[in-house]
C-alpha positions as CSV (number, residue, x, y, z in Angstrom):
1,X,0.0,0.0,0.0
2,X,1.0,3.3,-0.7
3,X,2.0,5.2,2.0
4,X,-0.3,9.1,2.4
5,X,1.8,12.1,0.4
6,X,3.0,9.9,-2.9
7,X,4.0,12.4,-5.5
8,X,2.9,12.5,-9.0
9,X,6.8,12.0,-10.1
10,X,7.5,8.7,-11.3
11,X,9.9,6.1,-10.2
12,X,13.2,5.6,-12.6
13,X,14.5,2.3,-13.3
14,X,17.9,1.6,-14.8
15,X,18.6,-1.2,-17.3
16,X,20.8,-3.0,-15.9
17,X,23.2,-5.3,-17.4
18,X,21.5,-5.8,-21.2
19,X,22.5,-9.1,-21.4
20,X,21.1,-10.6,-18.1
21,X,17.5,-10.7,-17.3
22,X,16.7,-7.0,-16.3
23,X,15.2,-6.5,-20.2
24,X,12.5,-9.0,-19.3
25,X,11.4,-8.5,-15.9
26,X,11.5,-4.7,-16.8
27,X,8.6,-5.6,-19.4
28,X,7.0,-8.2,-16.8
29,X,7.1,-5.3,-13.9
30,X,5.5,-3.4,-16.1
31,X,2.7,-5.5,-17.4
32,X,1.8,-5.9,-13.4
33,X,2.0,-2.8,-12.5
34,X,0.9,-1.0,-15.7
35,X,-2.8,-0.5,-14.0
36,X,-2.5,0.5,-10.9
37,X,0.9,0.9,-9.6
38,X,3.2,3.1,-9.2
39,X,4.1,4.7,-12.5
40,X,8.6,4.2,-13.7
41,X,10.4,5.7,-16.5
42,X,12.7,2.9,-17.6
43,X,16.4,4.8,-18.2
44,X,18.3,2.4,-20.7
45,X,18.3,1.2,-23.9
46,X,15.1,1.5,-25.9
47,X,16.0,-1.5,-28.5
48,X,17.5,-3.6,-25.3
49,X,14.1,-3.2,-23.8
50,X,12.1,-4.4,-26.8
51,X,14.4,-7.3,-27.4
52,X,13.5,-8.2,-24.0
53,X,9.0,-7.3,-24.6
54,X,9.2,-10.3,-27.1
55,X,10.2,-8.0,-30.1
56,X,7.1,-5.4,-29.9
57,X,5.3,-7.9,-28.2
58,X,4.5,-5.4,-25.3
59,X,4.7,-1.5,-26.3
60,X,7.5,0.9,-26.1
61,X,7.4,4.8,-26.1
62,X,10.9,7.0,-25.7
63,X,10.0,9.9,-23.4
64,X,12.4,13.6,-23.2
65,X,11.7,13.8,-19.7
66,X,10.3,11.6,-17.2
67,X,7.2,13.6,-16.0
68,X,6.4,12.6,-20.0
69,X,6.1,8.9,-18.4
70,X,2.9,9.8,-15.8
71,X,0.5,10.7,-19.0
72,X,2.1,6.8,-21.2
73,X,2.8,4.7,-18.7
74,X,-0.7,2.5,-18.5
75,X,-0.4,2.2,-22.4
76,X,3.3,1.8,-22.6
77,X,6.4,1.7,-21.5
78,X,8.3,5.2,-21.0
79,X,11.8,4.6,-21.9
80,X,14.6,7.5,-21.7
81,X,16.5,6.5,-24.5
82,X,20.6,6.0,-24.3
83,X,21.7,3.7,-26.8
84,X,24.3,1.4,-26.5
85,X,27.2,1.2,-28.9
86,X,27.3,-2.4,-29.3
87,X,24.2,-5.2,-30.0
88,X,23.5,-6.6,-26.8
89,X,23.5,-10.7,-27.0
90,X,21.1,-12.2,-24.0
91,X,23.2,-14.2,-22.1
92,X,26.5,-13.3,-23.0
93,X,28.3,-10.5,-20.8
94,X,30.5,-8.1,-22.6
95,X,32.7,-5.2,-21.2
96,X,31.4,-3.4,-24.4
97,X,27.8,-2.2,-22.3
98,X,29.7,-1.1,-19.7
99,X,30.3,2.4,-20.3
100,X,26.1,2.7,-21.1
101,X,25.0,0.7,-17.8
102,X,27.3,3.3,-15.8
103,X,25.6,5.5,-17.6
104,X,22.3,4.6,-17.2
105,X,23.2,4.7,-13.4
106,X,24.7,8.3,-13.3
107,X,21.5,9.3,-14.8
108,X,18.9,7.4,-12.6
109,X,21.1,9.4,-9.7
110,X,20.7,12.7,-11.3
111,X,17.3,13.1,-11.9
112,X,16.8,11.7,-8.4
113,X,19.0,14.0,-7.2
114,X,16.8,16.8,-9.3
115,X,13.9,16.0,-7.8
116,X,12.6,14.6,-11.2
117,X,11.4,11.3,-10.6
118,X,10.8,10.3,-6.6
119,X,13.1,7.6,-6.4
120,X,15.6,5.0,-8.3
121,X,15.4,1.1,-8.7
122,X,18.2,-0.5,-10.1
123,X,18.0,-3.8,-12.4
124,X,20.4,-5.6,-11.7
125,X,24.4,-5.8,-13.4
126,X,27.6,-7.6,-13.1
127,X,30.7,-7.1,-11.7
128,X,33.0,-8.6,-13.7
129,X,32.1,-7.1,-17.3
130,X,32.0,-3.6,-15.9
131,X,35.8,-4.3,-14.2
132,X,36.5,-5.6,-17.1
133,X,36.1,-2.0,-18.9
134,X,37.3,-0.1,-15.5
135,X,34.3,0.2,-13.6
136,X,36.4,1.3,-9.3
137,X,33.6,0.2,-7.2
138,X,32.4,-3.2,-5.8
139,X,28.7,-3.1,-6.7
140,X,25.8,-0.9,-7.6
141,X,25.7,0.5,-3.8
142,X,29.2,1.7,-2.9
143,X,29.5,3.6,-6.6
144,X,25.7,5.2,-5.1
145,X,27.6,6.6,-2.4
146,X,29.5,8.1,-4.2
147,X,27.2,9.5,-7.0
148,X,25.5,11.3,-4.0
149,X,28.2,12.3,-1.9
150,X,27.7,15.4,-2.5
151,X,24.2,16.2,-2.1
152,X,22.7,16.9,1.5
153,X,20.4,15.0,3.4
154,X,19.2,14.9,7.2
155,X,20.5,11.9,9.4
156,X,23.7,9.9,9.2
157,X,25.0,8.9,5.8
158,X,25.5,5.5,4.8
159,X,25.7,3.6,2.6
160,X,23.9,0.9,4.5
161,X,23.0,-2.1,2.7
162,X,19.6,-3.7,3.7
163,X,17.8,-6.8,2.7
164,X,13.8,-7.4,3.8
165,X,11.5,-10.4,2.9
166,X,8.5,-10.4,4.7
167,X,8.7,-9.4,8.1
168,X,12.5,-9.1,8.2
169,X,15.3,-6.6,7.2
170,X,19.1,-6.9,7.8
171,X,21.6,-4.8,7.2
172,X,25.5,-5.2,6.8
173,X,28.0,-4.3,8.6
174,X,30.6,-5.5,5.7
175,X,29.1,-6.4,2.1
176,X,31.5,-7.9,-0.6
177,X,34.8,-9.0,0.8
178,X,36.1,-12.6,1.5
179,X,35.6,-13.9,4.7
180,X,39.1,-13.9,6.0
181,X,38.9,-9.5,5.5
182,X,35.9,-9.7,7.8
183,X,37.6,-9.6,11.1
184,X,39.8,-6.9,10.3
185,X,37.4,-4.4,9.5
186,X,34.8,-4.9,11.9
187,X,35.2,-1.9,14.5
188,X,32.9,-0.5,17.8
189,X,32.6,2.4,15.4
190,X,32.0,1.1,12.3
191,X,29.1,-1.3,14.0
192,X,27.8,1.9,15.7
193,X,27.6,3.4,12.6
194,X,25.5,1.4,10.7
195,X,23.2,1.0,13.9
196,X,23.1,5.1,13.8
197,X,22.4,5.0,10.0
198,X,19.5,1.7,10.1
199,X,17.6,2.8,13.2
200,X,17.6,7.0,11.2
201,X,16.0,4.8,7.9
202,X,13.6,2.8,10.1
203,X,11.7,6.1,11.2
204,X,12.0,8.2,8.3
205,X,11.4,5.3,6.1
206,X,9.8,2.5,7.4
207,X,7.5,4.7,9.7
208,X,8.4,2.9,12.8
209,X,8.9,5.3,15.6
210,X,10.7,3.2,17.8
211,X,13.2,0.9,16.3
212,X,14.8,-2.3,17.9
213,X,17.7,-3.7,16.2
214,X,19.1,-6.6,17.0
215,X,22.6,-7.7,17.0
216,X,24.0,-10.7,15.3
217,X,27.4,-12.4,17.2
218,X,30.4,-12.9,14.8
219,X,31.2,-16.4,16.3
220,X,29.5,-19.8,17.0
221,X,27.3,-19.0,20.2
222,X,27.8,-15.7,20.1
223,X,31.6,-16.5,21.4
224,X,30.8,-18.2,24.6
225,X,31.8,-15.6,26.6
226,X,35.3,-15.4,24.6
227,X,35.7,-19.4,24.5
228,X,35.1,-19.4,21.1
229,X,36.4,-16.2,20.0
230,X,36.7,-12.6,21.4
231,X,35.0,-10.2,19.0
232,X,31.4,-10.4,21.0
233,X,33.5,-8.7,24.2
234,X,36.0,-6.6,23.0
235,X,33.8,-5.4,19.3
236,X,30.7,-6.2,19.1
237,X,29.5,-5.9,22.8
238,X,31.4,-2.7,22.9
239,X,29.1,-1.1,20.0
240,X,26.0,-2.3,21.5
241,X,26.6,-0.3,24.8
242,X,27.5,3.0,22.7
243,X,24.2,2.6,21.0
244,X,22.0,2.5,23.8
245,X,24.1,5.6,25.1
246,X,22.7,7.3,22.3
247,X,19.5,6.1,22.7
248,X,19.0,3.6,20.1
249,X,17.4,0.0,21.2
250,X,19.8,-2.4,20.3
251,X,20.8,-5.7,22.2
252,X,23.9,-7.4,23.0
253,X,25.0,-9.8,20.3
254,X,23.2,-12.8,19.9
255,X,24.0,-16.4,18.4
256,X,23.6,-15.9,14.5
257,X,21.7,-19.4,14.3
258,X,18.9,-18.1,16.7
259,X,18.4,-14.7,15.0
260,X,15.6,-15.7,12.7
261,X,13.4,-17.8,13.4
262,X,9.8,-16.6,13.8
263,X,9.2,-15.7,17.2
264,X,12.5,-14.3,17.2
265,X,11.8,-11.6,14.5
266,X,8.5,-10.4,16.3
267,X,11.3,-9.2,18.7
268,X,13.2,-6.5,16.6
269,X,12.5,-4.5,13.7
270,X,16.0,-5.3,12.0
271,X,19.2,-6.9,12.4
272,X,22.8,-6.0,12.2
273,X,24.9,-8.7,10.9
274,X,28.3,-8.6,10.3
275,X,29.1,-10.5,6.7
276,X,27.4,-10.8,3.7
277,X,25.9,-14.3,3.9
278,X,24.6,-14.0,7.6
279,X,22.1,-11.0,6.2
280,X,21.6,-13.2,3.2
281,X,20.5,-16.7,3.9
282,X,18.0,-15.4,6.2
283,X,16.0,-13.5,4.2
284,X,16.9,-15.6,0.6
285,X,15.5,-18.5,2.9
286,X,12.3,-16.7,3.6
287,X,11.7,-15.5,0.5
288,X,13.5,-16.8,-2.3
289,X,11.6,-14.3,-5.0
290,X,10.5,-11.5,-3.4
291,X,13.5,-10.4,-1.4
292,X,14.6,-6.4,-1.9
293,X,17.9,-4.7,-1.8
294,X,17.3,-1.4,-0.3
295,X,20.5,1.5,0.4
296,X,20.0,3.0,4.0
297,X,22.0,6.6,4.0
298,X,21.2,8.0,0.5
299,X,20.0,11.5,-0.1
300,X,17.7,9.6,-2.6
301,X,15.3,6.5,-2.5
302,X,17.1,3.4,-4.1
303,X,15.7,0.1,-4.4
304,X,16.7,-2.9,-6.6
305,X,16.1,-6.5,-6.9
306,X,17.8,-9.3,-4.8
307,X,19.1,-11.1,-7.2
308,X,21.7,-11.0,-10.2
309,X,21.8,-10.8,-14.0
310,X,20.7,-14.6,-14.4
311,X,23.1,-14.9,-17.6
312,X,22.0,-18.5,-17.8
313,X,18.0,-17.5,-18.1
314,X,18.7,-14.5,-20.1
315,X,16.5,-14.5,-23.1
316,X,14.7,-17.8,-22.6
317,X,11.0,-16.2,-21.1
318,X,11.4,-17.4,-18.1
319,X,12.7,-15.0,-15.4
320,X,10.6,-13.9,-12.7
321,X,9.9,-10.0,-11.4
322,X,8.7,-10.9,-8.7
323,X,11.6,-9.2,-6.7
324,X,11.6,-6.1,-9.2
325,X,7.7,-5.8,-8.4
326,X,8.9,-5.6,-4.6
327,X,11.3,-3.1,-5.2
328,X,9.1,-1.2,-7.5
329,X,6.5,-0.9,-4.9
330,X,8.8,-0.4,-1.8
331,X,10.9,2.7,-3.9
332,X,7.2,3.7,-3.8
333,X,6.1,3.9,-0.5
334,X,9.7,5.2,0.9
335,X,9.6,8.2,-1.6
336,X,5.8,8.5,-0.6
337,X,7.0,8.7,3.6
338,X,9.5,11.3,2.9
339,X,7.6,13.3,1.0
340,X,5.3,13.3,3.7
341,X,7.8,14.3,6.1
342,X,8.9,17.2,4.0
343,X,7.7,20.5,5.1
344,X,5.0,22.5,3.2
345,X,5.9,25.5,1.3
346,X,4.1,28.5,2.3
C-alpha cells in the first residue's frame, strides 16, 4: 500500500546489465504494474528493452523527460533512451555495455537527485564485465555513495546495505569482501555506525517510531563468553553499549543461528549482521523471490532486486519479477514517507 503524500513524479528504473534478465522483468514489472501501480520511467536502452518485450510484443514509447512517463505509462512503456554502442546478445556478458549501464546509473542518480522522478530502482548488473572495462567500485551500492556524496540529506549517511523479505530486514556491517577480510574491518565504530544509519531509515522510512535492532554475534554461540572467539566482548559488545548511550534500542550480540526464526523476529525490527551471507540466507531462505535490496543513508530512494543478471535464463521467457515488483512498490512507499515528512511551502 502506498503510503499518504505519494507524489505525481514517477519512479526511474535503470537497465541494468542488457545481457542478463533486467530487459524481461523490466517488461513483466510493467505489465503488473501498468494498471495501478506506481508509474517508472525505464532509463536504458530503448532496442535492449524491446528485445526483452518479445520483439514489440508489449509496447515501447521513448519519453524527453520523465514527467512525460505519468501521462504513457498505463499504455506503454516510457523509456529515456541511451543507446548502447554495441548489440546486446542475452546471455553473453560483454565489457562493451559497460560504459552505457554506468551511464544509465549516473543518470537514474541525477534526476533523483533533481527531484525529477521520486526515487531510483536498479536492475540488476555484473561485476566482472563492468571491471573488465574499469568500472572502481564493488557493486551498484558503494558507486551510489558516491554518485551522492555530495548532495545533502538529514540523518547519518551510509551507505547501509539492507535486505527485507517479509517481516525481516538486515543490514550489513561488511558487504562484498572474503571472509578472512571480515575480522579486520569490523570496528565499535564502524558497528555503531551502521546501527546510527538503520535505526535514522527505520523512522524516516519504514515509519516505525521506535526501532529495535538486533545484534548478530560474529562467532559460534555468540563467542561463549570469549571461548570461542573474542570479537562479541571486545567489538561487538562494545558497539552495543554506545548505541543504547545514544538512545537507540539495540541488544547485545546474539548467536547468529537463533536470530531468525519466527518468534525471534517479532522481537526487533532489523538486524545487524556482520558479513554478507549472515544477512543473506536469512532472508533468501524466507523469501526466495520476493526479497529487496534497499541503500540506507542516501539522499535519494534506491531500491533494486535481490538477485543477479541470471546470464544462464537470459533470453529464454522465463525469469521472474517478482523481486523487481517488490522493489518497485517499496521505492514507492519510501519516496511516498518522505515526501510526507517534507515541510509545506508556504
Amino acid at each position: 500500500m502506498t503510503a499518504p503524500g505519494a507524489t505525481r513524479r514517477p519512479l526511474a528504473l535503470s537497465l541494468g546489465d542488457p545481457a542478463g534478465i533486467g530487459p524481461e522483468i523490466v517488461v513483466k514489472a510493467w505489465s503488473e504494474l501498468r494498471a495501478g501501480g506506481p508509474p517508472f520511467v525505464v532509463v536504458g536502452d530503448h532496442d535492449a528493452l524491446a528485445a526483452g518485450s518479445n520483439r514489440g510484443a508489449v509496447p515501447l514509447r521513448r519519453v524527453g523527460a520523465p514527467a512525460d512517463a505519468l501521462d504513457v505509462f498505463r499504455d506503454a512503456i516510457p523509456v529515456l533512451d541511451l543507446p548502447l554502442s554495441a548489440p546486446v546478445v542475452a546471455g553473453k556478458p560483454s565489457p562493451l555495455y559497460a560504459g552505457a549501464v554506468v551511464r544509465w546509473i549516473e543518470t537514474g542518480v541525477g534526476l533523483a537527485l533533481s527531484g525529477a522522478v521520486s526515487g531510483l530502482v536498479t536492475a540488476p548488473i555484473a561485476k566482472a564485465p563492468l571491471y573488465e572495462a574499469g568500472f572502481g567500485f564493488p557493486g551498484h551500492t558503494e558507486f551510489l555513495a558516491e554518485l551522492t556524496a555530495g548532495a545533502a540529506m538529514p540523518g547519518p549517511r551510509g551507505p547501509v546495505m539492507m535486505l527485507t523479505a517479509r517481516d525481516l530486514r538486515t543490514v550489513l556491517v561488511t558487504i562484498h569482501i572474503p571472509l578472512s577480510a571480515v575480522f579486520g574491518q569490523l570496528s565499535i565504530e564502524r558497528i555503531a555506525e551502521v546501527g546510527r544509519v538503520t535505526a535514522y531509515a527505520l523512522r524516516q522510512d519504514f515509519g516505525i517510531a521506535n526501532p529495535r535492532l538486533a545484534l548478530a554475534g560474529l562467532n559460534p554461540h555468540a563467542g561463549e563468553g570469549g571461548a570461542i572467539g573474542r570479537e562479541e566482548l571486545d567489538i561487538i559488545y562494545p558497539a552495543a553499549v554506545k548505541l543504547r548511550a545514544e538512545g537507540i534500542d539495540c541488544s547485545n550480540p546474539k548467536p547468529a543461528d537463533t536470530l531468525f526464526h519466527d518468534e525471534a523476529r517479532r522481537a526487533y525490527d532489523a538486524v545487524i549482521c556482520l558479513y554478507h551471507d549472515q544477512a543473506l540466507i536469512p532472508v533468501k531462505t524466507l523469501d526466495f523471490w520476493g526479497g529487496v535490496n534497499v541503500t540506507l543513508g542516501l539522499p535519494i530512494v534506491r531500491t533494486s532486486p535481490d538477485h543477479g543478471v541470471g546470464y544462464d535464463i537470459a533470453g529464454r521467457g522465463v525469469a521472474r519479477a517478482d523481486s523487481l515488483i517488490a522493489a518497485i512498490l517499496m521505492a514507492q512507499d519510501i519516496a511516498a514517507r518522505r515526501g510526507a515528512a517534507q515541510p509545506k511551502a508556504a
